[in-house]
C-alpha positions, 0 to 999 in steps of 0.5 A: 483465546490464543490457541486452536482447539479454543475455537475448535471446541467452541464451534465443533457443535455450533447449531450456526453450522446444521444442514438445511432442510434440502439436505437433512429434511425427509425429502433431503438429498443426504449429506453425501450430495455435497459432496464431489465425486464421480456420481455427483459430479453433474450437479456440479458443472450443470447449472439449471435456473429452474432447479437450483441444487444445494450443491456447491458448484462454481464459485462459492463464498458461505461465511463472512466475519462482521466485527465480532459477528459471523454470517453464515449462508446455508442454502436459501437463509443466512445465520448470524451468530455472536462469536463472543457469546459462543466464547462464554457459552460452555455447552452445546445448548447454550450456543444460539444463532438468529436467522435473517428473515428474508423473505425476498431470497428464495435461491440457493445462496452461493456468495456473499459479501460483505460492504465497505461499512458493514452495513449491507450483505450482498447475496447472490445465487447462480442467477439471482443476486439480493441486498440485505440490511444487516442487524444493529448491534444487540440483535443476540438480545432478542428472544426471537429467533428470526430477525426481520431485515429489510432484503432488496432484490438487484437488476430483477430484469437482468438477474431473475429471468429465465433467460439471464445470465449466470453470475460469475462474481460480486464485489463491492467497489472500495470507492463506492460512495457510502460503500453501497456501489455492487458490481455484478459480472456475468459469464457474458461480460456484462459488468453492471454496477448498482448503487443501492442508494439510488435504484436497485433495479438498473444500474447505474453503468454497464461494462462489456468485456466480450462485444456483441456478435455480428449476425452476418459474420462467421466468429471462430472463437471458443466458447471459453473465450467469450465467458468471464470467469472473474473479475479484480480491481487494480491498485495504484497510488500515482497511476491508473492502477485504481480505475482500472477493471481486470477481468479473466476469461474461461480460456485464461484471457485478461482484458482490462478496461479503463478508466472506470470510476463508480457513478457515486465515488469517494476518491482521495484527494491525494490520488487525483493530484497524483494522478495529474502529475503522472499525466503531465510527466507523460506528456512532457516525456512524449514533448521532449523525445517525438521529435524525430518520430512525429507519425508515431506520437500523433497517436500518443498526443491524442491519447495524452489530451484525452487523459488530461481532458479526464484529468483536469475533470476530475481536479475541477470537483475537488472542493476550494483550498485543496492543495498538493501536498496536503493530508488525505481525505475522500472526495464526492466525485463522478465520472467525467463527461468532457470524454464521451467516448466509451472507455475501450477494452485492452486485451487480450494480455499477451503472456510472454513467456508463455505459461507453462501447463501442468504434467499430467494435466489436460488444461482447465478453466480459468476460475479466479483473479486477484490484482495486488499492488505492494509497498507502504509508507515506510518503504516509500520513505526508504528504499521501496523498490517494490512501491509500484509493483503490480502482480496478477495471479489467475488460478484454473481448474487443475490447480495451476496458479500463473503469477505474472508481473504488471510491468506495462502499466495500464492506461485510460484508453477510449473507443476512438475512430481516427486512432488506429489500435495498438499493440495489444498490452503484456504481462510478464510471465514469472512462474506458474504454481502447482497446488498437487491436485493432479498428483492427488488425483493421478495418485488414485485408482481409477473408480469402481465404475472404470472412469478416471478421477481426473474428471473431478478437476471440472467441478473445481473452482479455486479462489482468491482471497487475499489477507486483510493485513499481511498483503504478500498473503494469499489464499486459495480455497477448492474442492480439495482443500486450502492453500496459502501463498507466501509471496515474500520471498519473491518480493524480496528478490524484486526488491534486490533484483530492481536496487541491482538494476538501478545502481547499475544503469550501464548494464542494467537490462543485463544485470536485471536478467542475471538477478531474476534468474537467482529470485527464490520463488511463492511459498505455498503451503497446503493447510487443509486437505479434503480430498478422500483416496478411501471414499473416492471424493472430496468435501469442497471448501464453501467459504474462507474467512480471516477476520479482521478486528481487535477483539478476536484472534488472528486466525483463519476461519474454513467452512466445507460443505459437510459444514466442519469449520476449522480454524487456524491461528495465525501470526502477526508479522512487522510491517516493514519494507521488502528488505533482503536479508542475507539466508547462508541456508538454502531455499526450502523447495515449494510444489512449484515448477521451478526451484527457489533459488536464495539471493544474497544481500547487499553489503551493510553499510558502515555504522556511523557516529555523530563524534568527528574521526579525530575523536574516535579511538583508533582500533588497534592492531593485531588480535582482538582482545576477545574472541566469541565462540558464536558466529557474527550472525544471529541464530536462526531457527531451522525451517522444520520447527518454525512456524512463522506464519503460525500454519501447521507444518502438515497440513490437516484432514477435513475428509467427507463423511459417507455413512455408506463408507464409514459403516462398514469394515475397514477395507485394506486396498492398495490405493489405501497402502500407497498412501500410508506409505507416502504419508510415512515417508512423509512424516519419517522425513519431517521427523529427521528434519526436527530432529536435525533442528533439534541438535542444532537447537541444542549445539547452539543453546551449549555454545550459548551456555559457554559463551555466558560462562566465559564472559561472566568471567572476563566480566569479574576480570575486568570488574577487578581491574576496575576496582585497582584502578579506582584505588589507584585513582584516588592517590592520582586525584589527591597528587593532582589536587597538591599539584593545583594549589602548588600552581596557584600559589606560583600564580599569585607569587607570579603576579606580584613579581610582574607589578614589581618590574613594571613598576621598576621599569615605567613608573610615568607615562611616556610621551606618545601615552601622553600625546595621545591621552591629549588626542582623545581629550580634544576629540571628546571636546570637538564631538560633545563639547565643552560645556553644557550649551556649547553651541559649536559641537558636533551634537548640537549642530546634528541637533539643529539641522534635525530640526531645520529637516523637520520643519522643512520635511512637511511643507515639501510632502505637501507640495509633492502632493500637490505636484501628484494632484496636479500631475493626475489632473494634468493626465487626465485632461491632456488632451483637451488642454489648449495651447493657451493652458498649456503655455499657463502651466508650463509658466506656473512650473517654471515658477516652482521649479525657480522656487525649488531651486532657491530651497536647495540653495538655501538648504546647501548654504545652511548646510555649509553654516552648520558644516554637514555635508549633504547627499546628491539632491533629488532628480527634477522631472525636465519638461520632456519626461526624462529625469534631470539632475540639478 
């Protein structure tokens, strides 16, 4: 299915999406309770563990996709429906879901979330948190609509007390072991983590990112300081990126801690061999630049040693034969225990430049995080300026997005006595994004009731996801609708802005300054609006899915509280690196607090040929014999009608259905004129800019037309100057062929005319010729000899003396080795020796050495017989040690 209203037709009336029996039930609270306004508004920033309401409050995540299989969490059950039998199904009552019968989970399901493998579901509520074994395949099969599945319920004694906490995020660790590491973070800071394969009841480690209160003391923090929002994992390739855990306060506080590392993980090989070649460069660099500044790196050193010590753990747990380079593979690993120390938090962030608050806006709560870390194989084989680029986005209630950049790295850090706390770490503050709620919101009347509709930005809560294939793609999902992140643009501009800096070294701080000035900035685009100017309250957005699998279409998959799914489809782009490309048309605006500025590409570079410059024709001078009526550059779409991410231009009404409203007379108010106003100036000014794409469309398709004409035309000119020339070849190629046997026969008459004169000239050998033929003939006689047996030639005499060598050769290795045995023996017995033995020995070697003497004197006699000249004989050992000549 390649198109939207597919998916739309097909899942419009889907049972998958009915309302629970807490809504529609006779005791049912009614449709209108899922939704946000003024009236319902309590029910979204109250949370009771008692009571917990259907209402979509906090942090909400409804719907996941498994292969082809969408879940569903509708109040306390979860629906799994087969989207290749809704996809053959034609009619309403062929559309079938099952339920998974739990019966553990007897809360409001308000996340799920799906493992690495696919095989577990994690379920949490607004205090309860469950693990669910999903079905095999073929569960739609079964005639049954329930399907029994095994449900474990997680930390009872933390998560299902009267007392606990409430649950701020879930997630599963991506180097979990078997992906059945859970992470739960609590509004308290209590970061648990749980492995299912282990115990489900306590967890395995616990993190705390707000230390404890001391009784004694007066604390003056805010009570926003102290609740976590959410929490993210970082990302790295050859630091401590991986082992690190971002978490965001209420207030808009990061903190971070590491390292952290799952009980039970699986860890690239790779990763660990990097990570220990980026602490010894550490380590060196500190070696080569504190020796003037010794008090400064004392605390470095002992930090450093910490790392290695947590390093070289970790090396010592890769299997036998695992090398650098080698080819990746996941590791059974555990945490260090060589550091005991706690590893410490390092926060708060400090944000510099400060972010900026929206107009209009009072300020809201942090709600969200997402780490991403950008850059592949390619650009790092390449020009990848952007591989270790880290940025972290923090949404809040007002819809403000902060993106700042990971410039100083985070590194392990460990709770110690004797080192004194740094400097508190930074992010870089690059720009802060306006989603247009407040606007939404402000561009209303107040209510019937007198109360402004500002106060419905309490009971949003935006959230991150992040696309599974395109990572410069980022959703945010709310109360009032979705919005997509395009970060490409930004990233292009870093990519130019660090390529600038590095080739300029000299004045890099100030070239980098002046280029991030002119980077263009997120491209966000709304894609689903809620929000009702009429009815006075939203349908908030309860879950967002992009599926990720070859058999479904790429598109993405949004669920509101009403339970309306609309689906959207995207497009696929090329993976490729972060390459500037050069844009002569200006930056389309986005709804952010600065302007996008277009940043120019860097020169091409010359094309290159493998024939060398003495070969390459020489381009001629003057005019070029063809001139193109298209430009240089290729055509590019307008912005008005390309749709590159395949997202609407306009983003699409989702609104709340109110029988209460709805069934009346249509009301003409002037809240309803103002907006029917925009919404025209709005579609008259997108209208002026088709058509103004369209006449460039149309301009450029003409000059296309006529460019095609003219080099059709210039293409039969030179096809008949071809074809004369080819007449004219063949008349060349039959004088050249006249040419070749005129100069053959000149040859061959050539030929005979040189024997004539050299016959005429010397028709008997000189007498040097003659001297030297005899010359020759003497030395052949000397070297081989003149008969068969002559004894006297060189050959025969080599001959012999081959053999004399051969005869000699092994009574001399015997008596080395038994000069070696006795040498050994000697060693070996040295000190007991007496002065009797020793004067024996000594006589004996004074026999042999005589014995050697005369063998080299008859070798050198012989030698002089057979007239061969020998080498230097070898060294005799003199009786001190040293070697002596003979």
């Amino acid at each position: 299915m390649s198109s939207e209203e597919d998916w739309e037709e097909l899942l419009k009336d889907h049972p998958v999406f009915s309302f629970p029996k807490s809504v529609s039930g006779p005791s049912g609270r009614g449709e209108e309770s899922l939704n946000l306004s003024l009236s319902s508004l309590p029910d979204f920033v109250n949370l009771d563990p008692v009571d917990d309401k259907p209402t979509p409050s906090g942090r909400r995540q409804a719907i996941a996709i498994k292969d082809a299989d969408l879940i569903v969490a509708v109040g306390s059950e979860i629906r799994i429906a087969s989207l290749g039998d809704a996809k053959g199904a034609r009619g309403g009552s062929q559309k079938s879901y099952k339920t998974l019968h739990t019966p553990n989970i007897q809360f409001e399901i308000h996340q799920i979330a799906l493992n690495p493998n696919g095989k577990l579901l994690a379920v949490a509520g607004a205090f309860q948190v469950a693990v669910v074994v999903l079905p095999r395949t073929g569960f739609n099969k079964l005639v049954t609509a329930t399907v029994d599945c095994k449900s474990i319920q997680i930390g009872q004694y933390y998560h299902a007390a009267d007392t606990s906490a409430p649950i701020a995020k879930i997630d599963w660790h991506p180097w979990g072991q078997g992906g059945s590491t859970l992470l739960v973070m609590t509004i308290d800071g209590k970061l648990r983590e749980y492995d299912m394969s282990v115990d489900a009841d306590e967890p395995q480690q616990t993190l705390s990112f707000v230390p404890e209160k001391k009784k004694s003391s007066f604390d003056a923090e805010d009570a926003a300081e102290r609740e976590v929002a959410s929490f993210s994992f970082g990302k790295g390739k050859a630091d401590w990126g991986p082992l690190t855990v971002y978490a965001v306060m209420r207030s808009g506080d990061v903190y971070a801690i590491c390292p952290y590392m799952p009980k039970n993980a699986s860890v690239p090989s790779t990763y660990v061999h990097a990570l220990e070649c980026y602490v010894s460069a550490k380590q060196e660099y500190l070696l080569s630049s504190s020796h003037g500044d010794l008090a400064g790196a004392d605390g470095l050193t002992t930090l450093y040693d910490y790392q290695r010590k947590y390093v070289n753990a970790l090396l010592k747990q890769l299997p036998p034969g695992t090398a650098w380079p080698a080819t990746a593979r996941l590791v059974p690993m555990h945490p260090p225990a060589t550091v005991k120390n706690t590893p410490a938090r390092q926060g708060p962030f400090l944000l510099q430049p400060s972010p900026r608050s929206l107009s209009g806006s009072e300020g809201g709560d942090a709600t969200d995080i997402v780490y991403l870390s950008f850059g592949d194989d390619a650009a790092e084989e390449s020009d990848g300026e952007t591989e270790r680029l880290g940025l972290v986005l923090v949404t809040f209630q007002d819809g403000k997005v902060d993106l700042y950049l990971d410039v100083e790295k985070v590194e392990a850090r460990w709770e110690t006595k004797q080192q004194k706390s740094g400097g508190l770490p930074m992010l870089a503050t690059y720009e802060s994004i306006d989603l247009g709620i407040i606007c939404t919101l402000k561009g209303a009347t107040t209510s019937q009731q007198g109360k402004s509709l500002l106060d419905l930005v309490q009971g949003n809560h935006p959230v991150f996801l992040k696309d599974p294939i395109h990572e410069d793609t980022i959703y945010i999902y709310h109360a009032f609708g979705v919005h997509v992140l395009q970060l490409e643009p930004l990233l292009k501009g870093l990519a130019v802005a660090l390529r600038n800096a590095n080739d300029d070294s000299a004045s890099s701080s100030s070239t980098l300054e002046a280029t991030l000035t002119k980077v263009a900035q997120t491209d966000v685009q709304p894609i689903l609006l809620t929000f009702s100017v009429e009815q006075q309250s939203s349908s908030p957005v309860v879950g967002v899915a992009v599926p990720n699998d070859v058999y479904l279409t790429y598109s993405i998959f949004i669920l509101t509280s009403a339970m309306r799914m609309s689906v959207f489809p995207l497009n696929l782009r090329s993976e490729s690196p972060y390459l500037v490309e050069q844009d002569p048309s200006p930056a389309q605006p986005t709804q952010s607090t600065s302007k996008s500025v277009g940043v120019p590409a860097p020169p091409l570079p010359e094309p290159q040929t493998s024939l060398p410059k003495k070969r390459q024709l020489a381009i001629p001078e003057g005019p070029p014999a063809y001139v193109s009526l298209l430009e240089e550059e290729p055509f590019k779409v307008p912005s008005a009608i390309a749709r590159i991410s395949g997202l609407p231009g306009n983003p699409r009404l989702s609104l709340p259905n109110n029988p209460n409203v709805t069934k009346g007379e249509f009301m003409l108010t002037p809240d309803t004129l103002r907006y029917l106003g925009s919404v025209v100036e709005h579609f008259s000014a997108q209208i002026h800019d088709v058509q103004l794409a369209q006449r460039s469309a149309e301009t450029r398709a003409s000059l296309q037309e006529e460019e095609f004409k003219r080099q059709r035309e210039k293409f039969g000119e030179i096809l008949e100057t071809a074809r004369g020339l080819n007449t004219k070849g063949q008349a060349q190629i039959q004088r050249v062929a006249r040419i070749q046997e005129a100069q053959r026969a000149l040859f061959a008459r050539l030929d005979r005319t040189l024997q004539g004169l050299m016959a005429k000239a010397s028709p008997e050998l000189s007498e040097n010729e003659t001297k030297w033929f005899e010359e020759l003939r003497r030395m052949k006689e000397e070297v081989v000899g003149a008969g068969k047996y002559d004894d006297r030639s060189l050959v025969a005499r080599a001959k012999l003396l081959r053999r004399e060598v051969d005869r000699l050769l092994p009574h001399m290795k015997e008596m080395k080795e038994k000069e070696e045995a006795r040498r050994k023996s000697l060693a070996e017995s040295r000190e007991a020796l007496g002065l009797s033995q020793a004067f024996e020995l000594g006589k004996r070697s004074t026999e042999e050495r005589t014995r050697i003497s005369l063998m080299e004197a008859e070798i050198l006699r012989l030698a002089n017989i057979l007239d061969v000249t020998l080498g230097r004989p070898p060294a005799v050992q003199a009786p001190n040690g040293e070697a002596k000549d003979k």
